[in-house]
Backbone bond lengths (Angstrom), bond angles and torsions (degrees), N, CA, C in turn:
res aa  C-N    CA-C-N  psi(-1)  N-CA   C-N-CA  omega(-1)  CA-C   N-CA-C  phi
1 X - - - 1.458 - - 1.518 109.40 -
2 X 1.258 131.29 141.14 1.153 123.19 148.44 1.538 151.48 -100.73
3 X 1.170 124.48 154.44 1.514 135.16 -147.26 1.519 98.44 -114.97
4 X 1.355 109.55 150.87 1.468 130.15 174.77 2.011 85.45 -101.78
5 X 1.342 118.75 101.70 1.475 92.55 179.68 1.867 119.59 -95.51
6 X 1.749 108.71 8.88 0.953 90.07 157.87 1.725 126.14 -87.54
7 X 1.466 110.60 -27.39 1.565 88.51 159.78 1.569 128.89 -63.26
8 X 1.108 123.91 -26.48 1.647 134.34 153.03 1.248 117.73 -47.71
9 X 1.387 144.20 -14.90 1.762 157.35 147.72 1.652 104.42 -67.14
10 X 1.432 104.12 -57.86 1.289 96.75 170.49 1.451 135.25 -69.78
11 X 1.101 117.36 -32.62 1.622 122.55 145.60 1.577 114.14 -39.96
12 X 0.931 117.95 -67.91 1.305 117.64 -159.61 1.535 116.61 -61.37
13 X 1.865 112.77 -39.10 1.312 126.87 167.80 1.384 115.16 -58.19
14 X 1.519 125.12 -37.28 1.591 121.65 151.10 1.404 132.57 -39.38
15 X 1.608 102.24 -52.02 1.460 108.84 171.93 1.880 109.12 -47.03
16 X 1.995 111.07 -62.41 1.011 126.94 -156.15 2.085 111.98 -78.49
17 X 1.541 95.92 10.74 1.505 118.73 -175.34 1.578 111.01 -18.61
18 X 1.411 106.82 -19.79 1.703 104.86 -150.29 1.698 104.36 -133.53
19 X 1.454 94.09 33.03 1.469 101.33 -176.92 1.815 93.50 -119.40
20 X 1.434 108.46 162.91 1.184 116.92 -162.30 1.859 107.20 -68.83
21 X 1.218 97.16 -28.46 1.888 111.10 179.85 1.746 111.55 -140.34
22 X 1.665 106.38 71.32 1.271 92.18 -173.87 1.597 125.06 -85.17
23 X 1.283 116.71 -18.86 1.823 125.43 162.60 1.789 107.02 -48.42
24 X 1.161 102.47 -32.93 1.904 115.05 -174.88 1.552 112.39 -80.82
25 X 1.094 101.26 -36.77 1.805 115.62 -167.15 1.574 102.97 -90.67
26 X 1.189 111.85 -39.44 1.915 125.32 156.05 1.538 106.11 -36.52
27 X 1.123 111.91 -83.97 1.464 128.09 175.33 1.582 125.83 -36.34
28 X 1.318 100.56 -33.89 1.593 109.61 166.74 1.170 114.63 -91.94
29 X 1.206 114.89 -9.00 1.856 96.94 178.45 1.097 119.23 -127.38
30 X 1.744 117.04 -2.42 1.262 141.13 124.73 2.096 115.99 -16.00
31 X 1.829 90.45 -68.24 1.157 98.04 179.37 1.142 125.32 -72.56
32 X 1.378 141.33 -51.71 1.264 134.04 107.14 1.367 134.29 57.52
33 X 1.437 96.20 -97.89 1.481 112.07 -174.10 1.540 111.03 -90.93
34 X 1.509 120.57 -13.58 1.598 111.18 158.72 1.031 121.30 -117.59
35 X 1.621 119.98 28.20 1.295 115.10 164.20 1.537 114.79 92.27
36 X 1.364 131.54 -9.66 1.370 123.47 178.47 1.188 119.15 -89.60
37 X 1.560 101.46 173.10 1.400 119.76 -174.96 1.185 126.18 -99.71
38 X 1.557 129.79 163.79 1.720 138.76 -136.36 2.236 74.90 -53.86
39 X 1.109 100.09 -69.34 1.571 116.27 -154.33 1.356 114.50 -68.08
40 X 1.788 119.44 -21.17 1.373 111.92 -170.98 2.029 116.09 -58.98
41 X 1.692 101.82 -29.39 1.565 84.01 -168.71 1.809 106.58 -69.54
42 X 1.224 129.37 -23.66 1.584 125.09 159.01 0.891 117.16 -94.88
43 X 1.529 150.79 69.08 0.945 153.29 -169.83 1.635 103.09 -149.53
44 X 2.038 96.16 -76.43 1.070 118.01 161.11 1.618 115.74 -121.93
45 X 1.072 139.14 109.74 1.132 130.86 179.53 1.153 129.38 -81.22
46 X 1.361 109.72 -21.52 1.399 116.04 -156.69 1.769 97.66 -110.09
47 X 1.736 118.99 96.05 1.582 105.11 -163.87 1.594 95.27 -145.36
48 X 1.174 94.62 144.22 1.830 102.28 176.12 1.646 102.58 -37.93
49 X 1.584 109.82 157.69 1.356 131.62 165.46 1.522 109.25 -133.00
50 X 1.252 122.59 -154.46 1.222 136.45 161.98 1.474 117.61 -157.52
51 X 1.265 127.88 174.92 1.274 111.06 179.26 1.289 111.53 -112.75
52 X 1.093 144.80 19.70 1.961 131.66 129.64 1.430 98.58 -77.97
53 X 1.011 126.73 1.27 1.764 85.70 163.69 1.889 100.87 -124.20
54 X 1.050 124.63 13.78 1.714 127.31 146.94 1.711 104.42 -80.87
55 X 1.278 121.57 -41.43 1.457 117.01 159.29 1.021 115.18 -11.11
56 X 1.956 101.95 -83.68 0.957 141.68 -155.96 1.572 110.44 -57.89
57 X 1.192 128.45 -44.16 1.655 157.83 128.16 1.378 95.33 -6.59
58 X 1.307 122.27 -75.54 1.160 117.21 -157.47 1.657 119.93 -85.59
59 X 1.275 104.78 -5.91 1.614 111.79 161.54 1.284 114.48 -75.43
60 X 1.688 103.82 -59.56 1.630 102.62 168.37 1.648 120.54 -18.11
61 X 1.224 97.00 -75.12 1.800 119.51 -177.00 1.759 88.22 -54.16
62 X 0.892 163.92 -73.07 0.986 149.66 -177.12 1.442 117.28 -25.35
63 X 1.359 113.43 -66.92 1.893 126.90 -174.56 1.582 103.28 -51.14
64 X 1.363 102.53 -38.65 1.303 102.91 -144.25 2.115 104.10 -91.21
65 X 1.819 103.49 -12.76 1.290 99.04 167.33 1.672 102.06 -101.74
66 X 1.255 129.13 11.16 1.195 127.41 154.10 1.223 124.90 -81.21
67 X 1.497 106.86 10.30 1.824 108.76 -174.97 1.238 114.14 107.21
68 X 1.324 118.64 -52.44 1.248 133.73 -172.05 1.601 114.56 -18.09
69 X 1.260 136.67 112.28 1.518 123.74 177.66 1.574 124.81 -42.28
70 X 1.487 124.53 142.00 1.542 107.12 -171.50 1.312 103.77 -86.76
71 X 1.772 119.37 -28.16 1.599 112.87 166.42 1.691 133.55 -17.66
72 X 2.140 86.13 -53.26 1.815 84.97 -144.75 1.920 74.69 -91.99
73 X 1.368 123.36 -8.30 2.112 106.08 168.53 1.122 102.87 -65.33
74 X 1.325 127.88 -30.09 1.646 127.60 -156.32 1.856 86.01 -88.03
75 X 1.389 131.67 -67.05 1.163 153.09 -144.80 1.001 119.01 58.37
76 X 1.326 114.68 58.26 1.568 114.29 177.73 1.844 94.43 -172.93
77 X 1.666 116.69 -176.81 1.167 95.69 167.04 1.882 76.44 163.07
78 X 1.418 98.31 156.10 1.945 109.75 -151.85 1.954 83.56 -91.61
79 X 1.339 95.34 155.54 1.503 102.96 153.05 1.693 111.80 177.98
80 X 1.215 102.57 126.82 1.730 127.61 -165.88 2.002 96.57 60.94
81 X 1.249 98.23 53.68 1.751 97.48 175.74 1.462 128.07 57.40
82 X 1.311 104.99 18.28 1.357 118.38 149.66 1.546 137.83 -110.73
83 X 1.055 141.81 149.90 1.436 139.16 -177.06 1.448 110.51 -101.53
84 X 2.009 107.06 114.18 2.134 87.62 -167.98 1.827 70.84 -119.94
85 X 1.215 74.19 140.38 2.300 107.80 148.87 1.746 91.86 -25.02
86 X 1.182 99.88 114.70 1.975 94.11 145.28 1.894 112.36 -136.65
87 X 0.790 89.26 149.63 1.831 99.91 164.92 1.329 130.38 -128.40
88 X 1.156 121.68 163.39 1.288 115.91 171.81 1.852 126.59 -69.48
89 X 1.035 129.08 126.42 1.416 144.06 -128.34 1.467 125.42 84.28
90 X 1.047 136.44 47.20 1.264 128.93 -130.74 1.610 106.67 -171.41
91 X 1.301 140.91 112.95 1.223 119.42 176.21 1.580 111.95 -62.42
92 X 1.443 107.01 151.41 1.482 101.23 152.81 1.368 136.51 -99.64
93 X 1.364 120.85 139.86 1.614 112.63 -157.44 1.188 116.67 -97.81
94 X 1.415 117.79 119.56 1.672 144.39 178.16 1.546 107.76 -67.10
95 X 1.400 99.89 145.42 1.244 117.22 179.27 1.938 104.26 -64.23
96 X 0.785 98.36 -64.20 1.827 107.63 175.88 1.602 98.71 -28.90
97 X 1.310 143.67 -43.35 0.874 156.38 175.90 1.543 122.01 -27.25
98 X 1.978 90.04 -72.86 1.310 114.67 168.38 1.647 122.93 -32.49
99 X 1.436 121.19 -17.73 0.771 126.77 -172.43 2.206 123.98 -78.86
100 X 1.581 78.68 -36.60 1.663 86.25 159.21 1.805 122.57 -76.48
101 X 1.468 103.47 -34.21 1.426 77.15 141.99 1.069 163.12 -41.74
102 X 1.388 107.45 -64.26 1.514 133.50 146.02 1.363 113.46 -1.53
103 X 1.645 112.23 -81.61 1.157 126.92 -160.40 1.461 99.20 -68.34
104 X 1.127 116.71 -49.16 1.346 109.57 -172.11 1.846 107.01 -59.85
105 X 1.084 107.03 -77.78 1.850 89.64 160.36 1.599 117.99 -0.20
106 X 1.059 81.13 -70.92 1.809 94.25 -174.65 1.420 117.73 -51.03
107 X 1.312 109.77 -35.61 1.676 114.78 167.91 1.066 114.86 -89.18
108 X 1.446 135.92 -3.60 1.744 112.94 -174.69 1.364 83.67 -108.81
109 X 1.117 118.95 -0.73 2.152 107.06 -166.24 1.861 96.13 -47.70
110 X 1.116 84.51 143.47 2.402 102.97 -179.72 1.181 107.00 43.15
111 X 1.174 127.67 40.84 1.349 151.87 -174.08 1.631 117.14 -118.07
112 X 0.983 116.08 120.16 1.903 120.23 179.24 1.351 97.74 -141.01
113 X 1.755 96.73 152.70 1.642 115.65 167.60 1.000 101.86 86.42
114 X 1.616 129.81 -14.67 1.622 131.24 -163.90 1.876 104.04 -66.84
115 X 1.188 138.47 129.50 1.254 145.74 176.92 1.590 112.99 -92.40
116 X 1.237 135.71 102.78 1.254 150.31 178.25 1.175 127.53 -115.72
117 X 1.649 120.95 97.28 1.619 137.76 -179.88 1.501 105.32 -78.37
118 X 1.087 109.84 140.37 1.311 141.88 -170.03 1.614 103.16 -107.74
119 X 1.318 156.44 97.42 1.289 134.04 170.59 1.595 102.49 -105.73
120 X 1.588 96.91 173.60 1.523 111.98 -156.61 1.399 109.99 6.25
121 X 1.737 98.54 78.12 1.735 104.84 178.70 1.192 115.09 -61.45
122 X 1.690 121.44 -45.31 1.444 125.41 -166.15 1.419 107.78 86.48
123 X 1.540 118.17 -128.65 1.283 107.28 157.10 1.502 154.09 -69.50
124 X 1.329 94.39 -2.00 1.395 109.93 156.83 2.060 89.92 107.62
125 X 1.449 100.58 -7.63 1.551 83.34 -168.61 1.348 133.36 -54.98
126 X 1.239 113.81 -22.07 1.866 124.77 175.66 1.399 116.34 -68.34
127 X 1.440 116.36 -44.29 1.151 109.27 168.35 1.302 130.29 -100.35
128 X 1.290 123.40 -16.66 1.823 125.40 155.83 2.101 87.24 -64.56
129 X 0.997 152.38 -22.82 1.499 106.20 -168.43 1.878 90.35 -88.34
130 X 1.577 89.79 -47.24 1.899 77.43 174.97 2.069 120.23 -38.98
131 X 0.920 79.56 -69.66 1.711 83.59 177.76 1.524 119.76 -34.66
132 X 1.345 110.69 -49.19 1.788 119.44 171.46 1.496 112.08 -64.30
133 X 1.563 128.19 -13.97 1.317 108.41 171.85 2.100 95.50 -109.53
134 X 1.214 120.80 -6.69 1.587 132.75 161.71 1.235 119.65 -80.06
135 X 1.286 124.40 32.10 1.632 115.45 162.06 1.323 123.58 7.42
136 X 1.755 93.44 -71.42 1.674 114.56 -167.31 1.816 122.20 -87.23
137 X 1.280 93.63 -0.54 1.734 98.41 171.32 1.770 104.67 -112.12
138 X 1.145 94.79 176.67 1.811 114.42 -152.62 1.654 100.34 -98.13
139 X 0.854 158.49 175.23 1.530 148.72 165.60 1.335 86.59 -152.37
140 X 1.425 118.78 148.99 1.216 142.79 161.39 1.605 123.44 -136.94
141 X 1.396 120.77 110.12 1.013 136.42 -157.99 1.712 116.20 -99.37
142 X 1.732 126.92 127.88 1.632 91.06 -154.30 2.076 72.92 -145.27
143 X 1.486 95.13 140.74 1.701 97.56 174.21 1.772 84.60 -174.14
144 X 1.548 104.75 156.28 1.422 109.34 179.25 1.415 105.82 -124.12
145 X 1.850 102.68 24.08 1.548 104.58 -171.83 1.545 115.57 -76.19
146 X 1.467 155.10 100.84 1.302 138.25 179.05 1.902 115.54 -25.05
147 X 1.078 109.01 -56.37 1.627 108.23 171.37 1.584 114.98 -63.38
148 X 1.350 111.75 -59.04 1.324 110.30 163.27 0.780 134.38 -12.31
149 X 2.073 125.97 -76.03 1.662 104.58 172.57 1.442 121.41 -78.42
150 X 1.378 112.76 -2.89 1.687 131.82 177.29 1.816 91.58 -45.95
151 X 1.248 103.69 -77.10 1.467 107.67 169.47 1.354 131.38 -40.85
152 X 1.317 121.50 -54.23 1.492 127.15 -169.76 1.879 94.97 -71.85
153 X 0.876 111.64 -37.28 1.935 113.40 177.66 1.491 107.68 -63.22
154 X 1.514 119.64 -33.73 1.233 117.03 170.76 1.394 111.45 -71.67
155 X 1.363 121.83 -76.38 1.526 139.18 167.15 1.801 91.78 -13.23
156 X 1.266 115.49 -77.02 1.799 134.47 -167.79 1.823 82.41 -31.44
157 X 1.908 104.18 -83.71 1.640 105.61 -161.93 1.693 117.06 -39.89
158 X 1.533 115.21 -49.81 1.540 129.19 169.83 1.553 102.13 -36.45
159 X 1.459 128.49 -59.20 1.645 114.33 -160.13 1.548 115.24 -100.63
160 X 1.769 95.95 9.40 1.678 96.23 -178.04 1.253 121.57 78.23
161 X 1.141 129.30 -13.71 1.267 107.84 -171.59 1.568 128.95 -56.48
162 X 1.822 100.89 168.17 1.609 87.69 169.94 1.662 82.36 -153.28
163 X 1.489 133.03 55.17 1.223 128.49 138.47 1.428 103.79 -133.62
164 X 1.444 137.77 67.52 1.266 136.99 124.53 0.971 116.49 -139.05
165 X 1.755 125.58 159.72 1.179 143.07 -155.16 1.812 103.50 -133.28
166 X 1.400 100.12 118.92 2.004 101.51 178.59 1.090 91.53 -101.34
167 X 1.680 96.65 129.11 1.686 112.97 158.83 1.386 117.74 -102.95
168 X 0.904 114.94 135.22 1.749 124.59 168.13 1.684 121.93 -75.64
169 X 1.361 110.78 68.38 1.536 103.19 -126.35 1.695 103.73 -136.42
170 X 1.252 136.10 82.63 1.644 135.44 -166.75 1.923 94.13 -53.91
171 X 1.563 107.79 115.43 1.348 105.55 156.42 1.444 124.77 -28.43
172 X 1.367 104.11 -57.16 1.729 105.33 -162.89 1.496 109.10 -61.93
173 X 1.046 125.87 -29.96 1.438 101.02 176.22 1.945 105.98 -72.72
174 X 1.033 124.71 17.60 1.422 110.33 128.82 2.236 86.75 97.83
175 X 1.454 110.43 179.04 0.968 112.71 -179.04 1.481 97.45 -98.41
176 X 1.946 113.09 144.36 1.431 128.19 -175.06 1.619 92.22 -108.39
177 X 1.046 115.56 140.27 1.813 131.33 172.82 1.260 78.65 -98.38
178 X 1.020 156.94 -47.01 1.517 145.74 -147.06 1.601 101.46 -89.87
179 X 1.420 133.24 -13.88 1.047 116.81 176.96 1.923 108.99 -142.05
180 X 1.481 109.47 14.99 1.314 106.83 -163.30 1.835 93.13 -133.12
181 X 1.446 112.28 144.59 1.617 112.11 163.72 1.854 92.84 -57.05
182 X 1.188 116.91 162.43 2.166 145.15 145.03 1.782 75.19 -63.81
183 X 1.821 95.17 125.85 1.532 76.89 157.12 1.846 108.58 -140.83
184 X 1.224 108.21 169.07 1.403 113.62 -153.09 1.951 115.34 -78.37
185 X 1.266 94.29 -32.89 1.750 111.69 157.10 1.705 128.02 -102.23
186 X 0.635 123.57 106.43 1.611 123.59 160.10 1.811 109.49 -84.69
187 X 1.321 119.71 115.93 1.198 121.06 141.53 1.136 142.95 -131.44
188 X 1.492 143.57 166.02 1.417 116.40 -151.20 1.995 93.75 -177.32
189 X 1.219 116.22 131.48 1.486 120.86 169.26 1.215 95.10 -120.31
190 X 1.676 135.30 83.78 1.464 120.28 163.89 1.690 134.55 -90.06
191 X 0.637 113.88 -147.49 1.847 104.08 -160.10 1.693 85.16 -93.63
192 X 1.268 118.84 131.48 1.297 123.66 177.93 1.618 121.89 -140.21
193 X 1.638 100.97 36.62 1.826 104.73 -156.50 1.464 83.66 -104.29
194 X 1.274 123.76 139.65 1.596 127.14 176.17 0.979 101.73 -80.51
195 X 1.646 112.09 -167.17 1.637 128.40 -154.78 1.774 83.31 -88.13
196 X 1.203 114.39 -75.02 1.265 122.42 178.27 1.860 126.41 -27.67
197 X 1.196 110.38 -33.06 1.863 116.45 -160.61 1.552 76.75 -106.66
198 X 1.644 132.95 -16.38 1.563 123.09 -175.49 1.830 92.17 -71.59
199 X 1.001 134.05 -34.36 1.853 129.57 -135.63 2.216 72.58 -102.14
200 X 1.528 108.69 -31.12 1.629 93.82 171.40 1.006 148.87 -94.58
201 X 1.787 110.26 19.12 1.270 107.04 -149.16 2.028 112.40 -81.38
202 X 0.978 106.21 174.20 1.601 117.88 -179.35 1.864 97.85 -53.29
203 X 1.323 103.83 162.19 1.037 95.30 175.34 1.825 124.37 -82.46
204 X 1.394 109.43 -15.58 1.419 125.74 -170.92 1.747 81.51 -81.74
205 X 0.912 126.54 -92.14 0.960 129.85 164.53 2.271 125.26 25.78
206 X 1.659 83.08 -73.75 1.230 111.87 175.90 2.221 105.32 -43.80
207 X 1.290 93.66 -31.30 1.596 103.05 177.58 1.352 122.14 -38.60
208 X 2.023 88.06 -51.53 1.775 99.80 -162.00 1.684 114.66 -76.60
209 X 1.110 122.28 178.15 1.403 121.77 -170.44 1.211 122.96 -79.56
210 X 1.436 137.50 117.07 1.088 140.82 -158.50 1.803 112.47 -74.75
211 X 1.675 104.90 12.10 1.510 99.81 -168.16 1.889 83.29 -110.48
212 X 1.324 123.18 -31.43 1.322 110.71 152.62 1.620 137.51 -108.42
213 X 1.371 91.55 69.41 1.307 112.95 -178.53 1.668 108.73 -143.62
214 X 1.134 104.57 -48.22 1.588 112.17 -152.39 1.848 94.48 -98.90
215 X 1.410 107.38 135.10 1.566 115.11 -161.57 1.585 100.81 -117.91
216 X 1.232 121.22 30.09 1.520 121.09 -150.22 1.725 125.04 66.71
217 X 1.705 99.48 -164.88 1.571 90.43 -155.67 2.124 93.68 -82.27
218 X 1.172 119.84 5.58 1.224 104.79 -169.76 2.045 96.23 -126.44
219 X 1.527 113.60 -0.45 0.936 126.07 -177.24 1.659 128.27 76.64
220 X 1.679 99.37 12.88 1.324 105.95 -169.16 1.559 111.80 -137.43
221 X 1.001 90.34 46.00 1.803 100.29 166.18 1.432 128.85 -76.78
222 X 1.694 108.47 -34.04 1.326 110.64 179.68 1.710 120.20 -102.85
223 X 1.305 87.47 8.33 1.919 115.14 162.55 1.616 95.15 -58.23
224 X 1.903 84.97 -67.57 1.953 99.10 -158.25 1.907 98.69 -48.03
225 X 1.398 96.35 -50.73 1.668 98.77 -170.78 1.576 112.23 -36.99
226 X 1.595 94.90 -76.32 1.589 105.94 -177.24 1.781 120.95 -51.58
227 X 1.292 130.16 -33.48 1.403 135.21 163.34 1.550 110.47 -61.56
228 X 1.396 123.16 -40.08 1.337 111.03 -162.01 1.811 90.88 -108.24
229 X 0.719 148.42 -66.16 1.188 140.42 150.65 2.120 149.84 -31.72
230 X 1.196 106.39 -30.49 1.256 107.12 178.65 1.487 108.35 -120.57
231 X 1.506 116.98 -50.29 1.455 127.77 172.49 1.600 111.91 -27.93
232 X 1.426 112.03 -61.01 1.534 118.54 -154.82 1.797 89.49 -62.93
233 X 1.885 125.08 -34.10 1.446 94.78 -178.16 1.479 129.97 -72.82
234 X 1.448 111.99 -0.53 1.513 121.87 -171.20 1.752 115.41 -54.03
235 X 1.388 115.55 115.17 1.652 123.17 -157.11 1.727 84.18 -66.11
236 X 1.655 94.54 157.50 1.379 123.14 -174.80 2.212 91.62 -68.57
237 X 1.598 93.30 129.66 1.644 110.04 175.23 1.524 99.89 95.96
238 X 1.524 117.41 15.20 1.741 109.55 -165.14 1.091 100.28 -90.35
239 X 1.826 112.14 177.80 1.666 107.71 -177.16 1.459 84.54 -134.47
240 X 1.680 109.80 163.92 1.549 125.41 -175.19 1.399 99.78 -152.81
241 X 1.305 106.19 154.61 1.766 118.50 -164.95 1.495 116.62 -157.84
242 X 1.317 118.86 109.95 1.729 115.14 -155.62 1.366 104.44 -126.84
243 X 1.232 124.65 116.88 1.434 124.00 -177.59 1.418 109.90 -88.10
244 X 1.470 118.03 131.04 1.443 103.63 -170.77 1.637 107.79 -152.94
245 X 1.354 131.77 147.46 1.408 137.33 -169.21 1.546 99.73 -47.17
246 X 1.341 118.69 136.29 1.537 133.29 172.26 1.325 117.02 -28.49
247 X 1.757 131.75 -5.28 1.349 146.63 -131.36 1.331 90.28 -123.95
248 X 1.554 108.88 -52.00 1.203 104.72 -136.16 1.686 124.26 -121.17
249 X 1.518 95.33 24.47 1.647 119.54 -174.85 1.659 105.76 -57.53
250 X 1.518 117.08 -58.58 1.163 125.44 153.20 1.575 147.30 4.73
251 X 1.943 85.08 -84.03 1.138 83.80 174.89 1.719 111.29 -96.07
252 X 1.089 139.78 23.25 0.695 135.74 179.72 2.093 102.56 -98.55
253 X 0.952 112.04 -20.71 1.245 132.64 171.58 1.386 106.80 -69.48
254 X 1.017 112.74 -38.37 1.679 117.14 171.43 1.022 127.82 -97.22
255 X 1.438 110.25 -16.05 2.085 98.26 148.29 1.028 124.45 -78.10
256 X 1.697 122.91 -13.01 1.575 121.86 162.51 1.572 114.81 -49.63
257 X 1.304 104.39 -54.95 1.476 150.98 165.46 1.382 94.54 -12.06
258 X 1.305 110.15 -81.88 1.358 130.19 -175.74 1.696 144.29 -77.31
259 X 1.645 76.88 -6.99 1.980 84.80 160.09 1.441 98.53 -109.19
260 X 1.214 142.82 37.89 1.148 163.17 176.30 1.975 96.64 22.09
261 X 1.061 99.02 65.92 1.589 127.80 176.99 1.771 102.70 -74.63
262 X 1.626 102.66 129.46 1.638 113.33 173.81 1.412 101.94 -68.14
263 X 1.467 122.82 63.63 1.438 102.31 171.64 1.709 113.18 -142.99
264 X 1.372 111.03 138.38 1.564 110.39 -175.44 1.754 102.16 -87.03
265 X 1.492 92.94 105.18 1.835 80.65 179.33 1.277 107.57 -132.68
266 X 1.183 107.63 173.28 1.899 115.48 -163.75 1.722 88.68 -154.32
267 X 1.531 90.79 -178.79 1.629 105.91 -178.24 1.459 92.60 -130.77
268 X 1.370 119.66 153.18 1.251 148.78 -175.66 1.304 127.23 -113.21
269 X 1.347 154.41 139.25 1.391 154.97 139.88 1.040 116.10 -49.20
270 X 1.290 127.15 145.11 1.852 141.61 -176.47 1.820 89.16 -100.88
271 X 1.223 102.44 171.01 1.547 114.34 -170.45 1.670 119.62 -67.75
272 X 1.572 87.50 5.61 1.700 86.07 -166.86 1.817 93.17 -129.04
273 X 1.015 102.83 29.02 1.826 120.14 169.51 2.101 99.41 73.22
274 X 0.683 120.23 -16.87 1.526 130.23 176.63 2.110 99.25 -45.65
275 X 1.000 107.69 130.75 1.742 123.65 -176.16 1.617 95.73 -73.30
276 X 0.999 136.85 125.59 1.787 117.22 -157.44 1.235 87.29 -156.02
277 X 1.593 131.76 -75.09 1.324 115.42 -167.23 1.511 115.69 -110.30
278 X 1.657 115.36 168.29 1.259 124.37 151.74 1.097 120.63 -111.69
279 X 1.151 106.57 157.67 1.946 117.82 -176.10 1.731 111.28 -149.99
280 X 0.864 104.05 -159.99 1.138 121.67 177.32 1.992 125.50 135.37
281 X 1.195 99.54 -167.45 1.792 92.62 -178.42 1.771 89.04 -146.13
282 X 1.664 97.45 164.95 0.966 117.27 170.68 1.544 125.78 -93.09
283 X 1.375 127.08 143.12 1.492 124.31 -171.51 1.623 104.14 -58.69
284 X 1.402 104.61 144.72 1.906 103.30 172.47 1.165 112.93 -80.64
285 X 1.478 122.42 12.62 1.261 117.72 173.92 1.738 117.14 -150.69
């Protein structure tokens, strides 16, 4: 049969009335669920369907005004202008995010050989987008999530690469010299939601996996890990970048603070003025 599918966008954004972007979220699962492309609904609008995949349409729109995340219906979802694999178990990756990319970009630019760990990557997106504009530096990717590197191995095969390495690998046992390069970046967005903001979270929210979400009862366990454990190997001139709940820029600044760590670090604003990350570098000498 065929469909007019821009009145079919508009249908669907009626259904999804009570979502933060429902004309947008129409359009994606529109595309989606019958198979078209970025341009076909203005292009050609008016194109055969069938009915398992208007079904299929219409389950979508179901999940998705039940809360359901539109990421893990879509399974996929853009970040720093790429499109990575996601699934359910899986964080989903925030724009605010993009920003440790960024920086890191910004530090390896005419830069080779440079070695850059990724911890609790998730999908690997921070450091596969760094790595895709780093040819010449090494990426090392580290999560002990079963979906986790499921994803980042997909994401990895999708962008080709052949300078990063996924480890299957629990942070807390800390960085091994015996089995790891000293490497010159550390970055890392790990689960940092306390016991308390866990019993509140949003309901979309409630979707994602509570093993990358939840940071202990004060939300800062994998602070303590990564400062007392991975930080101190970061080579002299290195850079580090920590994404962390609006709360907790601070004190996380003061456990650097307090293992009296060679490092000049500060906290940063995310794009929407929110206090979000810390960074800093280590002295070259």
């Amino acid at each position: 049969m065929k469909k007019d599918l821009k009145i079919l966008v508009r249908e669907c954004a009626r259904e999804l009335q009570n979502s933060d972007a429902p004309e947008t979220e129409a359009y994606e699962l529109v595309k989606h669920a019958l198979g078209f492309g970025k341009t076909d609904i203005i292009l050609e609008p008016v194109r055969e369907t069938d009915d398992k995949r208007l079904s299929y349409l219409n389950d979508c729109i179901k999940k998705r005004k039940s809360g359901y995340p539109l990421q893990y219906i879509l399974g996929q979802w853009d970040f720093y202008g790429r499109t990575f694999t996601l699934r359910e178990g899986v964080l989903i990756p925030r724009c605010e995010t993009e920003q440790i990319a960024d920086e890191c970009c910004r530090f390896l630019k005419n830069k080779k050989d440079k070695v850059v760990f990724d911890l609790c990557a998730g999908s690997g997106c921070i450091g596969l987008s760094a790595a895709v504009n780093n040819p010449l530096c090494k990426f090392f990717l580290f999560d002990n999530s079963e979906d986790a590197v499921f994803c980042q191995n997909d994401n990895l095969s999708l962008l080709s690469l052949d300078n990063v390495t996924i480890l299957d690998y629990d942070i807390f046992y800390g960085f091994n010299k015996e089995l790891l390069p000293f490497p010159d970046v550390i970055l890392s967005n790990p689960p940092y939601v306390n016991k308390e903001d866990m019993e509140n979270l949003q309901t979309e929210v409630r979707y994602e996996p509570e093993t990358a979400l939840y940071g202990g009862e004060d939300g800062l366990d994998f602070y303590r890990c990564i400062v007392k454990k991975w930080l101190p190997s970061l080579k002299h001139g290195g850079f580090f970048m920590l994404e962390c709940a609006e709360n907790q820029p601070e004190r996380v600044l003061e456990m650097i603070e307090n293992e009296n760590l060679p490092l000049r670090s500060s906290s940063e604003n995310d794009i929407f003025g929110v206090n979000r990350f810390v960074c800093g570098y280590r002295d070259l000498t």
